[in-house]
Structures are given as C-alpha cells and as structure tokens.
C-alpha positions as CSV (number, residue, x, y, z in Angstrom):
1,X,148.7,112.0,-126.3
2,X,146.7,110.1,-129.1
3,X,144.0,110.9,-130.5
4,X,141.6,107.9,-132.2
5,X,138.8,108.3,-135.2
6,X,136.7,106.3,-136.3
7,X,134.4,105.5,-139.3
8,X,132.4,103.0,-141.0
9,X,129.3,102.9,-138.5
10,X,125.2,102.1,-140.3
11,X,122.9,100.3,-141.1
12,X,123.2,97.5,-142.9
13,X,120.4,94.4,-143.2
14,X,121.3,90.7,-141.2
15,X,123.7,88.9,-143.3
16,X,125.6,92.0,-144.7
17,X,129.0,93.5,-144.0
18,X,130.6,96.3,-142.9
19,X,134.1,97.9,-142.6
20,X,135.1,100.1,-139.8
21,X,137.9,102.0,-139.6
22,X,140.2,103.9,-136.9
23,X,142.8,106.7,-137.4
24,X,144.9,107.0,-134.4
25,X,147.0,110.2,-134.1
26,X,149.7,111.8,-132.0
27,X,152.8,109.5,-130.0
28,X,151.4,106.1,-131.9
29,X,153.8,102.9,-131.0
30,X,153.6,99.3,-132.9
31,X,154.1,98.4,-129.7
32,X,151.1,99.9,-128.3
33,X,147.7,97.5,-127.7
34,X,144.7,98.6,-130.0
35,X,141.5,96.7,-129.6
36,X,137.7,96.9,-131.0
37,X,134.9,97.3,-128.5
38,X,131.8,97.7,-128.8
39,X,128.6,98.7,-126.2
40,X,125.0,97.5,-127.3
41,X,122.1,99.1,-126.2
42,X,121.1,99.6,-122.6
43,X,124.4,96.3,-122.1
44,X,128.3,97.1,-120.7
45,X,130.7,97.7,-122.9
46,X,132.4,94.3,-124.1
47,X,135.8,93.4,-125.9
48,X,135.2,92.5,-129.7
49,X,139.1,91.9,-130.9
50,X,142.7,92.9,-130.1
51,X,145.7,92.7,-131.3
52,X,149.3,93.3,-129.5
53,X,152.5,93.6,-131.3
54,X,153.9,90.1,-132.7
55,X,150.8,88.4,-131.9
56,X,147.0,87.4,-134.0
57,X,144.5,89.1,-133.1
58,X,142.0,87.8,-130.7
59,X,138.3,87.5,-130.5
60,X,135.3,87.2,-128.4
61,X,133.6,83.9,-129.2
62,X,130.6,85.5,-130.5
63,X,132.3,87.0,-133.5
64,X,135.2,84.3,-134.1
65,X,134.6,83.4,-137.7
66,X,132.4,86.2,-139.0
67,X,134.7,89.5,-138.2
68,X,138.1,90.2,-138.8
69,X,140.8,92.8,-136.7
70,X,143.5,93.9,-139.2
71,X,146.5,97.4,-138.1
72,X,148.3,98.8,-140.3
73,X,151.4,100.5,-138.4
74,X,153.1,102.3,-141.3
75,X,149.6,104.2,-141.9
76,X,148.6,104.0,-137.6
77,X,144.8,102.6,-138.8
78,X,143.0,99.6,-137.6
79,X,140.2,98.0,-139.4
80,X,136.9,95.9,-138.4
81,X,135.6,94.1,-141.0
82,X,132.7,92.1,-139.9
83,X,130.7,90.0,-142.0
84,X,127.6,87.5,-142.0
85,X,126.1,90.4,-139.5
86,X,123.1,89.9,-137.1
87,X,120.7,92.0,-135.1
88,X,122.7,90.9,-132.2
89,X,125.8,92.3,-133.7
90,X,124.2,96.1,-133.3
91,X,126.0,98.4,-131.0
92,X,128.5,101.6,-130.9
93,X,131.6,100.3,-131.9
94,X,134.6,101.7,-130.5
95,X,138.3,102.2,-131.2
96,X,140.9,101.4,-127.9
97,X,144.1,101.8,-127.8
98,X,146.5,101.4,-124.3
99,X,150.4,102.5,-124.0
100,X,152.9,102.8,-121.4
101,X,154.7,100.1,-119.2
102,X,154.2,100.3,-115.2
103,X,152.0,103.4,-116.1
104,X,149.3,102.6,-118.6
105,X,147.1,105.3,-120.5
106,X,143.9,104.5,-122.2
107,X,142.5,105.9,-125.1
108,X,138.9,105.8,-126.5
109,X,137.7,106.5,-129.8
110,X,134.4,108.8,-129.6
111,X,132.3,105.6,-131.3
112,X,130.6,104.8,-134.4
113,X,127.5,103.3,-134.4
114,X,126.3,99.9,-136.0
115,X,122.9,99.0,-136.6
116,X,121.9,95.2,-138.0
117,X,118.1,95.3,-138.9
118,X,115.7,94.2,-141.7
C-alpha cells in the first residue's frame, strides 16, 4: 500500500512559478514509476512528466522547457516546479505513482489545485 500527498497548489499570476510537492508513503520502491498529471477544467486528465528508475524524466510538449520533474528516493518526494506559467497551465495537479511487474497497482494522489490568472 502507498499512500501519496501533495502540496504546493494556488494561485499565482501568468509568468510566475510554482513548486509542487508529493510525499509518498508506505512500501515505496526507486524502482517504482511516479509521474505528474494534471486534469483542467471540464478536460480528461493528461500526463504532465514521468520519471522511471535510471531514466530523465519525460514531458508533454506543452510544458518541455518551462517545468521541471525532480524525485528524491532517500526522502520518497517528487517535485514540480513549473515556471513561465500561463492560464492554460491551470488545472488539479496530481501525484501518480505505479508498482508491480505482471500485476501493476496505481496510486493517485487526492490533487492540488493550480490556478494561473491575472
């Protein structure tokens, strides 16, 4: 079982920044996938970064350049930081993490939200 939390979610004007955080809890591998996704209003839920073990993370063209997916393995946190923001960038934001082999479990975080407006 893991259990994810995250923080960091506002409102912040076009052109700012803003850091989100996840806490993941429980039976937490390196090995296990954690991603960012985030869901914008009344749109499907889309992928926003990942990162699997011994591999960069990977982004969604619309962010490449402008947000960045760090994990930190010892502490079991992931990090957003997402800069150069836009109105198109607000949505819930939400921490994913997937483990197992020929069984796979999915976890979701319960969201944080991110609103880019002037």
């Amino acid at each position: 079982q893991v259990q994810l939390v995250e923080s960091g979610g506002g409102l912040v004007q076009p052109g700012g920044s803003l850091n989100l955080s996840c806490i993941a809890s429980g039976s937490v591998s390196p090995l296990n996938d954690m991603a960012w996704y985030r869901q914008p209003p009344g749109k499907e839920r889309e992928l926003v970064a990942r990162i699997v073990w011994g591999d960069a993370a990977k982004y969604t063209d619309s962010v490449k350049g402008r947000f960045t997916m760090s994990r930190d393995n010892k502490k079991n946190t992931m990090q957003l930081q997402m800069n150069s923001l836009k109105p198109e960038d607000s949505a819930v934001y939400y921490c994913n993490l997937v483990q197992g082999l020929a069984i796979k479990t999915t976890y979701w975080g319960q969201g944080t939200e991110v609103t880019v407006s002037s």
